[in-house]
DOFIDREN-526258 format. One record per atom (N, C-alpha, C): residue in three letters; y negated, x negated, z. Coordinates in pm, whole numbers, plus 50000, padded with zeros to 5 digits. Example, Ala and Ser with C-alpha at 12.3 -4.5 7.8 and 13.67 -1.06 7.14 Angstrom:
<recs>
ALA505694868150780/ALA504504877050780/ALA503304868050780/SER502254871550708/SER501064863350714/SER499974871050787/
</recs>
This chain:
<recs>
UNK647217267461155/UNK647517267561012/UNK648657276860979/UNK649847277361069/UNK650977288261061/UNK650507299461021/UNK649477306961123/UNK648757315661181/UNK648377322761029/UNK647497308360951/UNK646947314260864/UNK647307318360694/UNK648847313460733/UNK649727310160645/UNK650077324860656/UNK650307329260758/UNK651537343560808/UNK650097355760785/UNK649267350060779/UNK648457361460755/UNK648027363260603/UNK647807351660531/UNK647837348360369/UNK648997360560305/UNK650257353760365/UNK651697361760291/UNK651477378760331/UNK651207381160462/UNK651267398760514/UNK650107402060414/UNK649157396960398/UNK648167404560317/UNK648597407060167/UNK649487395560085/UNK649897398659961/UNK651007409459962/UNK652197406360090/UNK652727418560078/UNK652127433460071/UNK651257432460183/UNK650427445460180/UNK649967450960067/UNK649317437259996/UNK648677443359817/UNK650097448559751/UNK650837441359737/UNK651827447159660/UNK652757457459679/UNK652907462059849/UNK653457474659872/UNK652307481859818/UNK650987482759852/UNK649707494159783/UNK650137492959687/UNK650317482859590/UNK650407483459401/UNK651307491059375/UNK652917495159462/UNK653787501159431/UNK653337511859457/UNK652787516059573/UNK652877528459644/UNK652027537359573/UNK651137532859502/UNK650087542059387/UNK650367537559229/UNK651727538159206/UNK652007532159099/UNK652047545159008/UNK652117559959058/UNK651957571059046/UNK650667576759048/UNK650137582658927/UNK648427594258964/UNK649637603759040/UNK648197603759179/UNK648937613059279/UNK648977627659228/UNK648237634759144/UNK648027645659121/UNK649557650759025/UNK649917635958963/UNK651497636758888/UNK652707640258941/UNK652357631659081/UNK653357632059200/UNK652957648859219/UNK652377652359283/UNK652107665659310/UNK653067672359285/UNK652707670959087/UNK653257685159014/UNK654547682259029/UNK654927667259007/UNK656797665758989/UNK657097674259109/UNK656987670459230/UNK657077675959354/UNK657147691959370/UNK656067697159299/UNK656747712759267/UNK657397715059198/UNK657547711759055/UNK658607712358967/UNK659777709959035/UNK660427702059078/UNK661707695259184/UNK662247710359286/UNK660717714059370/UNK661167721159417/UNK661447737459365/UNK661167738359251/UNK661367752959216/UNK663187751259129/UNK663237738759134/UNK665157734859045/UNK665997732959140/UNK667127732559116/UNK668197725159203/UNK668877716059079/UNK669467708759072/UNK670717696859040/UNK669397692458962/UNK668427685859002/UNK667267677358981/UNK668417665358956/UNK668097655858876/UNK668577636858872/UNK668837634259023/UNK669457625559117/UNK669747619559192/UNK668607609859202/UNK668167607059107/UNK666917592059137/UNK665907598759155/UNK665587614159140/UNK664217624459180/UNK664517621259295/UNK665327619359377/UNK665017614159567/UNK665007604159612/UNK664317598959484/UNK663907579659547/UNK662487580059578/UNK662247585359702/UNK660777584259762/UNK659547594759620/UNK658647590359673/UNK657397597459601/UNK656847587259480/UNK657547585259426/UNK656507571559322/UNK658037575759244/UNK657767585359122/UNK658367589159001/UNK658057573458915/UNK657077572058849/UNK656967558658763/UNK657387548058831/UNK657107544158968/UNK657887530359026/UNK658877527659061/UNK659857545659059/UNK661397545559119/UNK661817550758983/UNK661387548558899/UNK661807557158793/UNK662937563858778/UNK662297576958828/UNK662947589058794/UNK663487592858659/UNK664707595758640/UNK665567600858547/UNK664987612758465/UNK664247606458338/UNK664057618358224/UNK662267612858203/UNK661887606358356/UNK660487603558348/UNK659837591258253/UNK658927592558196/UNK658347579858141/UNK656557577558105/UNK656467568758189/UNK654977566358230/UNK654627559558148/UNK653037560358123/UNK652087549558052/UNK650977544958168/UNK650967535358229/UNK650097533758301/UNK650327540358455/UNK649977548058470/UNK649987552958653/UNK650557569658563/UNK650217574558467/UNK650637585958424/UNK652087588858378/UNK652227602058406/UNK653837607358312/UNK653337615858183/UNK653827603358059/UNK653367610457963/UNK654797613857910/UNK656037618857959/UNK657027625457893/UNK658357624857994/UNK658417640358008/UNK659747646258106/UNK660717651957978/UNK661917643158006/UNK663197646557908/UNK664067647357990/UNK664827662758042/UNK665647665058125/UNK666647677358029/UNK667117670857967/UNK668077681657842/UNK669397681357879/UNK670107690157889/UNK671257694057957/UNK671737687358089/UNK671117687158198/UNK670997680758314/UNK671477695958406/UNK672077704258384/UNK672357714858438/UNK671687723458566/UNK669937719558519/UNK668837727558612/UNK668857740258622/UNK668607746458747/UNK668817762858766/UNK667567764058868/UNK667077776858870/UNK665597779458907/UNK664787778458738/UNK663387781058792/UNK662337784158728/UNK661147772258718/UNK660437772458608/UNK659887764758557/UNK658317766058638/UNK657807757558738/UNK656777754358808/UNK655377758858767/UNK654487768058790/UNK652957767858690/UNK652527754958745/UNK653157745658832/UNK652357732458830/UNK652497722058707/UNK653247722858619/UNK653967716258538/UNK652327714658443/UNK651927725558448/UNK650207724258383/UNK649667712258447/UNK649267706558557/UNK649097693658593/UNK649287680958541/UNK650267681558452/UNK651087671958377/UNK649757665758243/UNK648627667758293/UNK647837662558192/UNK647727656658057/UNK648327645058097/UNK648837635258001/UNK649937633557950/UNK651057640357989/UNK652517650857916/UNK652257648157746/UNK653117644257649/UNK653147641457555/UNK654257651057477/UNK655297650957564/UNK656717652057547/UNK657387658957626/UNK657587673357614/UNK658637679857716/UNK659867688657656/UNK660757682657722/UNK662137683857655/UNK662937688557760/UNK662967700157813/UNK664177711157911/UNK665337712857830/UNK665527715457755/UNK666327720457646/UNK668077716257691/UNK668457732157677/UNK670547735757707/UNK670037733257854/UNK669387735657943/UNK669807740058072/UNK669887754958099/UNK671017762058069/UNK671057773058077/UNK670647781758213/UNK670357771158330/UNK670357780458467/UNK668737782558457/UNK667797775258345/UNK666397778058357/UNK665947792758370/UNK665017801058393/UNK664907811658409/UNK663517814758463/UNK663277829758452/UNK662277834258453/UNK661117832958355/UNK659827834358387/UNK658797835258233/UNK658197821158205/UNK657707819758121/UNK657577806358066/UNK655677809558145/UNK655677797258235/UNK654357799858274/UNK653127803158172/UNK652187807758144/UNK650717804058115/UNK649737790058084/UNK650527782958251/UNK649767771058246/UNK650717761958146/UNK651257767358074/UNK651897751457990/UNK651157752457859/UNK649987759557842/UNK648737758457829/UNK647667750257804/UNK648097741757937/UNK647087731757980/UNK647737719257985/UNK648747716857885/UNK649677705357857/UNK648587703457707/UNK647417703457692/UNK646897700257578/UNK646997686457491/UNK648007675257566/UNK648327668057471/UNK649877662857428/UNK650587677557400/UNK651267678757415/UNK651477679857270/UNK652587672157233/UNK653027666357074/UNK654327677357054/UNK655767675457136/UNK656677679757146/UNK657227691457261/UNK657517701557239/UNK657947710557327/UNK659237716357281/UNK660317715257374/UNK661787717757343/UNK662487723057470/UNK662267739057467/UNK662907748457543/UNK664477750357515/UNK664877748157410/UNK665947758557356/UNK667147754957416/UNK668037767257436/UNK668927765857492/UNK669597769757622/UNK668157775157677/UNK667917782357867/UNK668117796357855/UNK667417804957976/UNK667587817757989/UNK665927820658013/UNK665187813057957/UNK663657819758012/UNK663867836457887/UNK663117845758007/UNK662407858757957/UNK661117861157974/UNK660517873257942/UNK659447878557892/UNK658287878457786/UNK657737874257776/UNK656807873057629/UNK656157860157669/UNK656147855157521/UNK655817843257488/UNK653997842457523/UNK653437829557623/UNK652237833757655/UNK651837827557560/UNK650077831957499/UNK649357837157379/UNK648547818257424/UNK648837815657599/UNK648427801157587/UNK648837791057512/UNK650217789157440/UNK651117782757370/UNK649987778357258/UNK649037784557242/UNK648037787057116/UNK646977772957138/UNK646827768757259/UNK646207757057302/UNK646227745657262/UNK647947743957254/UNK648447731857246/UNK647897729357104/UNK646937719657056/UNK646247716456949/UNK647057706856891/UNK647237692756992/UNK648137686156911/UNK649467682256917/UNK650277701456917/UNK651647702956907/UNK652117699056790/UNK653227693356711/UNK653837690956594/UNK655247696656570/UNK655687698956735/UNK657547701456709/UNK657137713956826/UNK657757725956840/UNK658247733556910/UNK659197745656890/UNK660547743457007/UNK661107750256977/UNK662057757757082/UNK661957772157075/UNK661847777657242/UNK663437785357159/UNK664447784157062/UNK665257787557002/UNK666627795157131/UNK666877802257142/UNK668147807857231/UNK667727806157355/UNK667207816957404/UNK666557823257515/UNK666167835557562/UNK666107843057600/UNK665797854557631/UNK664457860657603/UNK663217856257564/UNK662167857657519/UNK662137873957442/UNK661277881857506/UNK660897894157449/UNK659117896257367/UNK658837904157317/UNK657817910557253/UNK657497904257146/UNK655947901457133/UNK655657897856996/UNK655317886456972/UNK655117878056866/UNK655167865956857/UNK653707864656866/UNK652937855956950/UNK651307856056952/UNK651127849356792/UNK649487859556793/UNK648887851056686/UNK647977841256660/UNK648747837956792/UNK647607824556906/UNK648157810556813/UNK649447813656777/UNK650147799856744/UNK649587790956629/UNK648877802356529/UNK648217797056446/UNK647357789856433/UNK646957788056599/UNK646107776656597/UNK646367762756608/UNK647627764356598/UNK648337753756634/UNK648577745556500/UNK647697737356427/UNK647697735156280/UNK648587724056247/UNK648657718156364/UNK649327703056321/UNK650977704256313/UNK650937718256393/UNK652827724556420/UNK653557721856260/UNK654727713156273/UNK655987706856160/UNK656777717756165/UNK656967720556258/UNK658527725556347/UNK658267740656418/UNK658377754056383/UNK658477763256454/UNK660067770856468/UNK660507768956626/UNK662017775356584/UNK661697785556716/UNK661947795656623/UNK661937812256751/UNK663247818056772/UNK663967806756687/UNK665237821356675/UNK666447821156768/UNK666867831056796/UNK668147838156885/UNK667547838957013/UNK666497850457022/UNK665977854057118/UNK665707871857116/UNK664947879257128/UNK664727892557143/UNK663457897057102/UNK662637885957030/UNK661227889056977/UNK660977901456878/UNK660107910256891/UNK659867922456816/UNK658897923856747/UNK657737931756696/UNK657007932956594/UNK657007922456473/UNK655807919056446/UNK655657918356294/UNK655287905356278/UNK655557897456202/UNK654587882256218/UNK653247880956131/UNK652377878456252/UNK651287874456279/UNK650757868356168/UNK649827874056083/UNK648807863155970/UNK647637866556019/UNK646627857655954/UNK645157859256002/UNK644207868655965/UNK643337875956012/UNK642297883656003/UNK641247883856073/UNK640277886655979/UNK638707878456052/UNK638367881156200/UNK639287882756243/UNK638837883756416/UNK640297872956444/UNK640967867956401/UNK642217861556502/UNK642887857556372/UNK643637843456449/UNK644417836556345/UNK645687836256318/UNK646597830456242/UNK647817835456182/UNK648777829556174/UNK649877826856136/UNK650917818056117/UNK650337808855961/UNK650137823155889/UNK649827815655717/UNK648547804755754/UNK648207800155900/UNK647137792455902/UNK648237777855927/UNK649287774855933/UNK650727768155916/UNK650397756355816/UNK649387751855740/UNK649997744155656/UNK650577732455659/UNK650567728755781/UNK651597713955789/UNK653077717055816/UNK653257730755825/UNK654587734955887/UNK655767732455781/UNK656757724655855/UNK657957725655742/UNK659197735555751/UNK659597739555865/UNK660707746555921/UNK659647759955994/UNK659977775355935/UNK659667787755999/UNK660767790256019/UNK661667793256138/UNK662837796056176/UNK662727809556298/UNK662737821956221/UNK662987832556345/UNK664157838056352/UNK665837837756354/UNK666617839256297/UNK667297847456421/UNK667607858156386/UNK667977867256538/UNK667737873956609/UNK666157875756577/UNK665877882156669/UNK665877894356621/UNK664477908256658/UNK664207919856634/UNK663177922856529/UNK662407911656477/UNK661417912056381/UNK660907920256302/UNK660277929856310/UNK659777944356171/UNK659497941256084/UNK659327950456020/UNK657837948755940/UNK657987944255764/UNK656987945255701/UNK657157936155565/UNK657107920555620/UNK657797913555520/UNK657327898655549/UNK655897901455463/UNK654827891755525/UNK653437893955463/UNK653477885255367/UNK652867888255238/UNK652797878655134/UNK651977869955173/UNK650837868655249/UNK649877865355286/UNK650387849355424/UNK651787848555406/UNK652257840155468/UNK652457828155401/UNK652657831555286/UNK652977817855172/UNK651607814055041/UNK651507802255060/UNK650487800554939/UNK651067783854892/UNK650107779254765/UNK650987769354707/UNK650377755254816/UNK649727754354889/UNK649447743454989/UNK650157744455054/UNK650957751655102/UNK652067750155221/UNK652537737255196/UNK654147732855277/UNK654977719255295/UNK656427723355311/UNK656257740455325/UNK657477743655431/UNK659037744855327/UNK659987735955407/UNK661337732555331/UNK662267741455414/UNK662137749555513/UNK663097760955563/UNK662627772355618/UNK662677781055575/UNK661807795355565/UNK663697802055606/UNK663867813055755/UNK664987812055809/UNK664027824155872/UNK664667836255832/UNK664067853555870/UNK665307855555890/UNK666567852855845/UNK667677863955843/UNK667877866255984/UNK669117878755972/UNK669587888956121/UNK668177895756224/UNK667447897656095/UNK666457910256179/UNK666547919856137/UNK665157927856149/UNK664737942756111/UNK663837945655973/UNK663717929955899/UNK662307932955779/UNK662387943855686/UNK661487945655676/UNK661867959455559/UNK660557953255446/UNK660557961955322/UNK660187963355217/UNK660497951855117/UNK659557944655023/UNK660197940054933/UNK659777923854960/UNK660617916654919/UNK660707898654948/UNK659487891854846/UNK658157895754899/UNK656987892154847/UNK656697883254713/UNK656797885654638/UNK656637870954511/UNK655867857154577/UNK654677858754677/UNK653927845454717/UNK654987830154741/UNK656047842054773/UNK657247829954804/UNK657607818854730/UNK658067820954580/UNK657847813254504/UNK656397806354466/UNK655787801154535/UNK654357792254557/UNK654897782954623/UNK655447781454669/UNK656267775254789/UNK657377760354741/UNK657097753254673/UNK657687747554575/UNK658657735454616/UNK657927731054786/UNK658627724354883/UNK660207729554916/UNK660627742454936/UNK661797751155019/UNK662927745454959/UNK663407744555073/UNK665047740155025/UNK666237746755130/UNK665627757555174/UNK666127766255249/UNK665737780555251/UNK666127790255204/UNK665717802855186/UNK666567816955205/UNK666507821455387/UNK667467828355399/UNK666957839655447/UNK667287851255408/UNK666327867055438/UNK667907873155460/UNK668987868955476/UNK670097880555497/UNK669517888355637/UNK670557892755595/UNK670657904755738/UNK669457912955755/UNK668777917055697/UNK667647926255696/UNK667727941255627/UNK666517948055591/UNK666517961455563/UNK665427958155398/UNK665687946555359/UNK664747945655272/UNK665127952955116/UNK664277959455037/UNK664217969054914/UNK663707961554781/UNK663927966354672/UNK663297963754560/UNK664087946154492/UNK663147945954415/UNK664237934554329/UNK663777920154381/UNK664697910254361/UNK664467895754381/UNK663107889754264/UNK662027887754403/UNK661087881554249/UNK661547876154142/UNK661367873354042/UNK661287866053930/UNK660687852353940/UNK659867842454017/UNK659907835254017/UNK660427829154131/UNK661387832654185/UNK662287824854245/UNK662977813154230/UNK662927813654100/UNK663647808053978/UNK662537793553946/UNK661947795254012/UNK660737783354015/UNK660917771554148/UNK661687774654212/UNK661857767654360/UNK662657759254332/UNK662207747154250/UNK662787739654179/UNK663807731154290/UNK663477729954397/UNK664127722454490/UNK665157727954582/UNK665207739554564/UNK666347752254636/UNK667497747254665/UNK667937745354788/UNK669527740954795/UNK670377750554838/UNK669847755954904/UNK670267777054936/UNK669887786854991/UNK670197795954910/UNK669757809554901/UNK670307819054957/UNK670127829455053/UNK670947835755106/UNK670227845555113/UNK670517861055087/UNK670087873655077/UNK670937886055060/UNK672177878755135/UNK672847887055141/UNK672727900355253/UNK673337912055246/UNK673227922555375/UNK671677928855381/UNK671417935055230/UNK669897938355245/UNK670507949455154/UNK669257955555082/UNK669167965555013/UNK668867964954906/UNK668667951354826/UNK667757949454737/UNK668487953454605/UNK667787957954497/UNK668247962954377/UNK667757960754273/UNK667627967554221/UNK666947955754026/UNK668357946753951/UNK667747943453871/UNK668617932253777/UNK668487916253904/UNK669747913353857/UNK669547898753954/UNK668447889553864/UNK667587880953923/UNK666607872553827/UNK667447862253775/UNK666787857653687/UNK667937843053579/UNK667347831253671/UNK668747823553749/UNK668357816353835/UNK668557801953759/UNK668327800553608/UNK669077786653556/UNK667377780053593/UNK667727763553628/UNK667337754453623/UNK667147750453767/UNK667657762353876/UNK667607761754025/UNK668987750454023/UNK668567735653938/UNK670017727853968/UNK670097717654109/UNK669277723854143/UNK669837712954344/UNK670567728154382/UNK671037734754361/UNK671357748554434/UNK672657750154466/UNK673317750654619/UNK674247742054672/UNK674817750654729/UNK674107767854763/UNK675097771454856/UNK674427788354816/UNK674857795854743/UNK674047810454658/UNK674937823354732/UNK674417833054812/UNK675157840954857/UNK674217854654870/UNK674457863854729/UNK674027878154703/UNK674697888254752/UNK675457887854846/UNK676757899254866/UNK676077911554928/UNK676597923454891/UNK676237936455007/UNK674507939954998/UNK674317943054835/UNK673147945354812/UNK673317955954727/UNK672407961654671/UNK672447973154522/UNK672307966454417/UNK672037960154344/UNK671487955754249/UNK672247962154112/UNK671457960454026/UNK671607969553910/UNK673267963053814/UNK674057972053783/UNK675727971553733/UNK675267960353608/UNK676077947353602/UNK676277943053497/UNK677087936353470/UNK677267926253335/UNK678407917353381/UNK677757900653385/UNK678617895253469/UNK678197882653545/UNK676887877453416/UNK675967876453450/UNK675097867353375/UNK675757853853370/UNK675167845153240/UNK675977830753217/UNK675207822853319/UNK674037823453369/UNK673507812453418/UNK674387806353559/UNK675047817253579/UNK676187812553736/UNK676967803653694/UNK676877802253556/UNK678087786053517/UNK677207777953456/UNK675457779953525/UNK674897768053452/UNK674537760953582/UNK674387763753699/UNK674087757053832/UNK675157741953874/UNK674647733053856/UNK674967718153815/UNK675597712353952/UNK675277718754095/UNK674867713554221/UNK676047721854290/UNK676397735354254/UNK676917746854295/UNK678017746554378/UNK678007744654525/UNK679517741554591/UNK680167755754653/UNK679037766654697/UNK679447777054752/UNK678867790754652/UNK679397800854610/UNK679257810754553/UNK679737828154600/UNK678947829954671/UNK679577843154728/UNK678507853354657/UNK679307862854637/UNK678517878354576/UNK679917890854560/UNK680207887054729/UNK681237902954721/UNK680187916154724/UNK680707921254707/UNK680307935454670/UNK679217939854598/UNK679417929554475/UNK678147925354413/UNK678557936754287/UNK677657934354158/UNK677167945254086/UNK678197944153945/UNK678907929853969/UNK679877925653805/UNK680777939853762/UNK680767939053640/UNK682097941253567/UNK682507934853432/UNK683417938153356/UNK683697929353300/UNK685117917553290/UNK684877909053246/UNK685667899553252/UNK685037890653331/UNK685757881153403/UNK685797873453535/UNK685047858153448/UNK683357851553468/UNK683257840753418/UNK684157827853433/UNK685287827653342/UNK686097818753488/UNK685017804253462/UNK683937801953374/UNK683487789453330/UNK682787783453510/UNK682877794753576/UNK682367793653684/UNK683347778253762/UNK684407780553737/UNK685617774853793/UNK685377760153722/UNK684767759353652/UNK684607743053621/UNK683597735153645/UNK682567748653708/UNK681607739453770/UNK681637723453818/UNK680767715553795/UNK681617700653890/UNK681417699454009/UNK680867702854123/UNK680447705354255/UNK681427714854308/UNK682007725954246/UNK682197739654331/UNK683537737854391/UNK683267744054503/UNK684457742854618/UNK684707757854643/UNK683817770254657/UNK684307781954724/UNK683167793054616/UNK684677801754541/UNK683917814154480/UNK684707824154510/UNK683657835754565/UNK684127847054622/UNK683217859254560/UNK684177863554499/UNK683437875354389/UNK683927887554457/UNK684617890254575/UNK685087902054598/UNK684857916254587/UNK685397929454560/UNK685077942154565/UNK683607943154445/UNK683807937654343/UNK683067940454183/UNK684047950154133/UNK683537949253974/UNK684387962153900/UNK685237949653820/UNK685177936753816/UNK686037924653718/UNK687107931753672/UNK687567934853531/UNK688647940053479/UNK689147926953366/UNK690177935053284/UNK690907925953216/UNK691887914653212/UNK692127910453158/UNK693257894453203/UNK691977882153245/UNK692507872553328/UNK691877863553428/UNK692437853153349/UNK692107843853273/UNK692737831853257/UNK692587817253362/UNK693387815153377/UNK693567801553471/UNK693907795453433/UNK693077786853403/UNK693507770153242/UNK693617761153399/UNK694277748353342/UNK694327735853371/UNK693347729753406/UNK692017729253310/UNK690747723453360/UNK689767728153435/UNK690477737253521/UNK689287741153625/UNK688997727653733/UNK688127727353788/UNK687477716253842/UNK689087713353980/UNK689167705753995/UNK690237699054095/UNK689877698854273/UNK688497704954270/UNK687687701254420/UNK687667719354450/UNK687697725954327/UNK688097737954392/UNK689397744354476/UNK688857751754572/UNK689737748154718/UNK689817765754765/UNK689007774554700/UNK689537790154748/UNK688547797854626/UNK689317809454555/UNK688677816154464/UNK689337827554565/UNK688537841054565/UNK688347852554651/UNK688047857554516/UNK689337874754445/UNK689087877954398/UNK689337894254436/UNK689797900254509/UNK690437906254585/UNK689317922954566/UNK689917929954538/UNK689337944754531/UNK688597947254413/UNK689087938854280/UNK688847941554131/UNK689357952754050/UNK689077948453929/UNK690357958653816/UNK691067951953775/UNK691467936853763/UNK692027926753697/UNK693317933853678/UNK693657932553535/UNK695217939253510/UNK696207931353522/UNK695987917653424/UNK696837908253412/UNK696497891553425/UNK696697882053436/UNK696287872153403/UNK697307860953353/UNK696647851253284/UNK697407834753249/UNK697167831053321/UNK698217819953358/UNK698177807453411/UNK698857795953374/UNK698167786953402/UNK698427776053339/UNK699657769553464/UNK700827761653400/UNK701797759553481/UNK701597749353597/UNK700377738853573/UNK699677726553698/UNK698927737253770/UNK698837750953754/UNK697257754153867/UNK698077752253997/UNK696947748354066/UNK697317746154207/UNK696767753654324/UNK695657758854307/UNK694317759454356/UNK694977776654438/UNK694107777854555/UNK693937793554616/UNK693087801654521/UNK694127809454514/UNK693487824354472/UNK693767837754524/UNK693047846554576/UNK693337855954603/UNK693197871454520/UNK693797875754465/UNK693647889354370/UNK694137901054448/UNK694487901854535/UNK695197912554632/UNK694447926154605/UNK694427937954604/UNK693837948554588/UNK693607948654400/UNK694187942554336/UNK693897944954180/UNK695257950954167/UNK694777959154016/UNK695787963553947/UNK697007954953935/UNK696337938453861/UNK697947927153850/UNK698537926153972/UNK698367930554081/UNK699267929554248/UNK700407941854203/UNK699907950154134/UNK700697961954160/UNK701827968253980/UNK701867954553941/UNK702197952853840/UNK703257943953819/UNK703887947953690/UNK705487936153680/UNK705487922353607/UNK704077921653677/UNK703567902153628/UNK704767897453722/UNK705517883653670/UNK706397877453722/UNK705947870553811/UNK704677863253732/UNK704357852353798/UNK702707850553878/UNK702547865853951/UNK701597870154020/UNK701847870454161/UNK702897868654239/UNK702887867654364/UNK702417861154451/UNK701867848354448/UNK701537841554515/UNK700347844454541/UNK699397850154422/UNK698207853554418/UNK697747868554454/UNK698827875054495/UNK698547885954573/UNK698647887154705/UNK698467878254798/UNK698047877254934/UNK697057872954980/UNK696207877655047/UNK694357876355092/UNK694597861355174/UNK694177851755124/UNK694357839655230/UNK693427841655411/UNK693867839255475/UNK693327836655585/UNK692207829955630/UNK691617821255489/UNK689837814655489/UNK688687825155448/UNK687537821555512/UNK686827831455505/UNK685617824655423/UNK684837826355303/UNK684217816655222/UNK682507813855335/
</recs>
């Protein structure tokens, strides 16, 4: 009866070392196993035997015998990213992201991660061109390969990617033109669930295509600035009625600011500064969520401040140095109820500047610096930064102009 007792118990142990020991799809084990070996400073618990789901490995998380999500984000991995990692079948979720020692090309086979929801590179040193397999991933929603070394052109594979929320490309080395559809191959403008287009940094050509925006879109951050775009900032844009982010600085872009811009009823900021663009500025009144407006270092056609810059309700940041004013200085600007920072620098602003008492109390730096301003009032409570330095009143026997002739040390 001992006998059969001691053989009862060895057999359940036995089942239950097997239950552990395949608590892993071996083909999972596999890939971890190459992945591991192409890194160094892997987790410490990656060398608890071969059974990732039963020793649970650090970053791993199983459903069943599978790894449906590797989250290893700033874990300070160095080496290159495995083409076994394609194995990962049932992969839901892959999150590398800020291991700067990552490196080399982003395989092909991550491809064959087809149920793959989330992908989050950013932050490594992978190079070479983005593979055109990325285009696979059907039911991707978030990806973002943002600060990396990544060269050439952006595939126009991605567009197949319909369910994509989230595209972030930027601060990398990507070049040509972005990708829309044509009857042989598909496009970005095939995007409509997309909320965030973010290429910000890189080398980008080209016109932006009008053919990128239509009024079905969703997208609330449209983020081109610090490239190469050239020609004119398409009108389709305003279709776009979702955006609450809209930044084209740093480009080579021409011609005037659509006119219905002024329609993006939900706009919280605008940035277009460091382009070429010229025309009359468009009348931006009723843009009242509009939180942060910066026209500086453009052509635009000589005038004096339009009123609608003291009709923006929301208005905390205001930059337009080297913008097109002359005139007298709106100071109605200054009572905005939101505004914290106006920087009008290097305009033609002439005349006396009045500085009443009731300018708003939350204002915290006015930048007026490389005007014509001759003289100005002030009211004896102002408190507030101002800078006029480079005007005529600096160089004049105003008594009570000194303070306001030194460039403060904040930058708006």
């Amino acid at each position: 009866m001992a006998f059969v007792r001691m053989l009862l118990c060895f057999l359940v142990l036995s089942a239950g070392f097997h239950a552990i020991s395949s608590e892993t799809n071996p083909s999972d084990v596999a890939a971890l196993q190459s992945f591991k070996e192409k890194l160094q400073n892997t987790p410490p618990s990656w060398s608890n035997g071969d059974d990732p789901c039963g020793a649970k490995w650090d970053g791993v998380t199983c459903s069943s015998t599978r790894v449906t999500s590797l989250k290893l984000s700033s874990k300070g991995l160095v080496g290159e990213l495995s083409a076994d990692i394609g194995e990962l079948t049932e992969l839901t979720s892959l999150d590398l992201s800020f291991n700067q020692g990552l490196c080399g090309s982003l395989t092909p086979h991550i491809g064959d991660l087809q149920k793959l929801e989330t992908l989050i590179l950013q932050g490594c040193s992978f190079t070479g061109t983005l593979p055109p397999e990325l285009g696979n991933l059907g039911q991707l929603s978030f990806l973002s390969l943002r600060g990396n070394n990544f060269t050439g052109e952006i595939p126009f594979t991605l567009g197949n990617i319909t369910k994509l929320q989230w595209l972030d490309l930027a601060d990398n080395q990507l070049t040509g033109s972005i990708p829309v559809s044509t009857s042989t191959s598909p496009g970005l403008d095939h995007l409509k669930n997309a909320k965030q287009l973010i290429f910000s940094k890189n080398q980008l050509s080209g016109p932006i295509p009008p053919e990128l925006f239509s009024s079905d879109m969703v997208l609330t951050q449209v983020m081109f600035d610090k490239n190469q775009f050239s020609g004119e900032i398409p009108s389709s844009i305003g279709l776009v009625q979702t955006i609450l982010t809209l930044r084209l600085d740093g480009n080579s872009l021409v011609g005037n600011i659509p006119s219905n811009v002024n329609e993006l009823k939900n706009l919280m900021l605008l940035e277009l500064q460091n382009n070429m663009l010229s025309g009359p500025l468009p009348n931006l009144a009723g843009l009242n969520n509009l939180f942060r407006l910066d026209l500086s270092n453009n052509s635009f056609q000589k005038s004096e401040a339009p009123a609608w810059l003291s009709a923006l309700p929301s208005l905390n940041i205001l930059i337009i140095d080297n913008g097109p004013f002359y005139g007298l200085v709106p100071t109605d600007i200054f009572n905005l109820p939101r505004i914290v920072v106006v920087s009008l620098r290097s305009n033609a602003f002439s005349g006396t500047l009045h500085l009443s008492s009731n300018i708003n109390r939350g204002l915290q730096l006015v930048r007026l610096e490389n005007n014509g301003i001759s003289s100005i009032t002030v009211d004896s409570t102002f408190k507030q930064t101002f800078s006029l330095s480079g005007n005529p009143v600096c160089s004049s026997a105003q008594a009570n102009v000194t303070t306001f002739c030194q460039a403060p040390s904040t930058e708006p």
